[in-house]
C-alpha positions in Angstrom: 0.0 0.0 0.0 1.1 3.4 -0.7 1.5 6.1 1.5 -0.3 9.1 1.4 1.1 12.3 0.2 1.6 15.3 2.1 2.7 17.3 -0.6 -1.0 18.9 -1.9 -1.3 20.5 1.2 1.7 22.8 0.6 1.4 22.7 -2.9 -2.5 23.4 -3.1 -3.9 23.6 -0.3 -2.1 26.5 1.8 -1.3 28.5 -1.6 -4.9 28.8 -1.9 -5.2 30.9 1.6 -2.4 32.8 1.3 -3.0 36.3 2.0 -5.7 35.5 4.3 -5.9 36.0 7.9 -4.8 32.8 10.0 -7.3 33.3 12.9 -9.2 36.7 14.4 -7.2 39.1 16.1 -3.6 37.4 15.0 -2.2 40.8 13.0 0.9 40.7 15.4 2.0 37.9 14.6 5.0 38.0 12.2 7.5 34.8 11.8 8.8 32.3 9.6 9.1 28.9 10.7 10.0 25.5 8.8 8.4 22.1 8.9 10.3 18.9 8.3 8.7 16.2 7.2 11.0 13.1 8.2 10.4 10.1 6.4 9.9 12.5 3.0 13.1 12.8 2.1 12.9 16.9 0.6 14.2 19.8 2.1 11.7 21.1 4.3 8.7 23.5 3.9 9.3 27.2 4.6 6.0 29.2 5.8 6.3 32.8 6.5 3.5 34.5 8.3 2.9 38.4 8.3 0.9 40.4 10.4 -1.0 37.1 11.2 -1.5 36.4 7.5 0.2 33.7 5.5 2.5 34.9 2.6 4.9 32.8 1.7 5.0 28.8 1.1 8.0 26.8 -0.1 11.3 25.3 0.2 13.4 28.4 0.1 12.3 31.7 2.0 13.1 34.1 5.0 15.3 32.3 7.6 13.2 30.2 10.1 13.2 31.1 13.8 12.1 27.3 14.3 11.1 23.6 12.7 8.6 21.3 13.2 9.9 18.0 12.5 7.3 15.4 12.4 6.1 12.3 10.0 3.9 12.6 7.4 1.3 10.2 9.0 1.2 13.1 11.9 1.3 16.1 9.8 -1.4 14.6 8.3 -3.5 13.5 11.3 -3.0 17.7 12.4 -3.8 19.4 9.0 -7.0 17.4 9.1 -7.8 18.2 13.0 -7.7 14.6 13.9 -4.7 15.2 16.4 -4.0 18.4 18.3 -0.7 19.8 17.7 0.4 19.9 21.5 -0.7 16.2 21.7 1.5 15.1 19.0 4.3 17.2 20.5 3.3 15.6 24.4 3.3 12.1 22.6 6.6 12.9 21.2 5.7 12.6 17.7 6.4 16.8 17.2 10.1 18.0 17.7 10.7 21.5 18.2 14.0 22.7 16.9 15.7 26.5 16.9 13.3 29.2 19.1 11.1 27.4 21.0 9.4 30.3 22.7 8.2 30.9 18.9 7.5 26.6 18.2 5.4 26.5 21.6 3.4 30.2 20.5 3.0 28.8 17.0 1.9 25.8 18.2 -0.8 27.9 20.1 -1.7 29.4 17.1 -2.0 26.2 14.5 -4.9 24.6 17.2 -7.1 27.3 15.5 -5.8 27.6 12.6 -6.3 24.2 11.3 -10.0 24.3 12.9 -11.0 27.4 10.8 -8.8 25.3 7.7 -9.0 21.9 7.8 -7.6 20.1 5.1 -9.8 18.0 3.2 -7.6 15.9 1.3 
């Protein structure tokens, strides 16, 4: 069986919202983080958010203040909403690398974030 690719979701998926506000009342939020899918074997996925909107999705970009590194079975399982992001980082299944004041307040921020967007695919 085949696994399941990850790869709409930045290629489709989150190019279709940039521009948009992540959640209500975010417009100080202003970062760029990285998420690294481990058993994907690419570089990992840039994000950069400004004034609480998403504006940038890709491999290259701004320097990251921190990465996510996580499988794709549990990026997956969080894009959809089936597993909160501070579970998956609790169960271990999340690493936080680089700034983790920023990883923890991000972290805070995805919960919502994926709630307003799940992911269909």
């Amino acid at each position: 069986m085949e696994e399941e690719s990850h790869r709409p979701y930045f290629e489709e998926f989150l190019p279709g919202i940039l521009g948009k506000l992540l959640i209500e009342d975010l417009e100080s939020l202003s970062t760029c983080f990285e998420i690294a899918v481990t058993d994907a074997g690419e570089p990992p996925w840039r994000l950069a958010i400004e004034r609480g909107r998403l504006v940038h999705v890709g491999h290259e970009g701004p320097e990251p203040a921190c990465r996510f590194r996580l499988d794709r079975e549990t990026l997956l399982e969080v894009v959809r909403g089936r597993c909160r992001p501070a579970e998956a980082f609790f169960d271990r299944r999340i690493e936080v690398e680089g700034d983790i004041e920023t990883g923890l307040k991000l972290s805070t921020v995805l919960e919502p974030f994926f709630a307003r967007f799940p992911y269909p695919g």
